[in-house]
N, C-alpha and C positions, 0 to 999 in steps of 0.2 A: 806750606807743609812740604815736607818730605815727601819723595818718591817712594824713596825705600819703607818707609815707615804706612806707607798706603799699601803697600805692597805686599808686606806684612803681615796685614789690616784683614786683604782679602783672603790670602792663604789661611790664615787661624781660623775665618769664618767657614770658608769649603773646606777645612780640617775640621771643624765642630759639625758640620751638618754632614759628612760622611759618616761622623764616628754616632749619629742619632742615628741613621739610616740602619746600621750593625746591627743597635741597640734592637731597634723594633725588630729588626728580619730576626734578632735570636729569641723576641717575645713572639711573636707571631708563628715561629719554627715550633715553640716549646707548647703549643697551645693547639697545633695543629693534630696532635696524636693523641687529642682528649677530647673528645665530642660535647659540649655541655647539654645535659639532658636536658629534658623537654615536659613538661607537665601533663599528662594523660587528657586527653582530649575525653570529654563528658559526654557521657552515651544516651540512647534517648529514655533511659529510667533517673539518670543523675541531674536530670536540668533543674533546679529551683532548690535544689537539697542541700544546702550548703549549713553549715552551723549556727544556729542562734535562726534562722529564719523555717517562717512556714511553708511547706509544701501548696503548692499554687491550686486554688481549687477551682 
């Protein structure tokens, strides 16, 4: 094999895995300024009440 051609080889692979790194810092950046809510925590009258079932007696 080739020198140059290994050479090559590794440059376009650390050119590929820099240009994923970009990718995610500008998914990760664009995600950071939107909180994903969070489902209300069930208080002590809500526990067993959920739809289609019975209240726990």
């Amino acid at each position: 094999m080739n020198l140059g051609i290994i050479g090559q080889a590794a440059a376009l692979f650390a050119v590929t895995n820099i240009d994923d790194i970009l990718v995610l810092a500008l998914f990760f950046a664009q995600g950071a300024g939107h909180p994903v809510p969070r489902p209300a925590a069930a208080g002590p009258g809500r526990q067993g009440r959920r739809p289609g079932m019975a209240a726990p007696s």
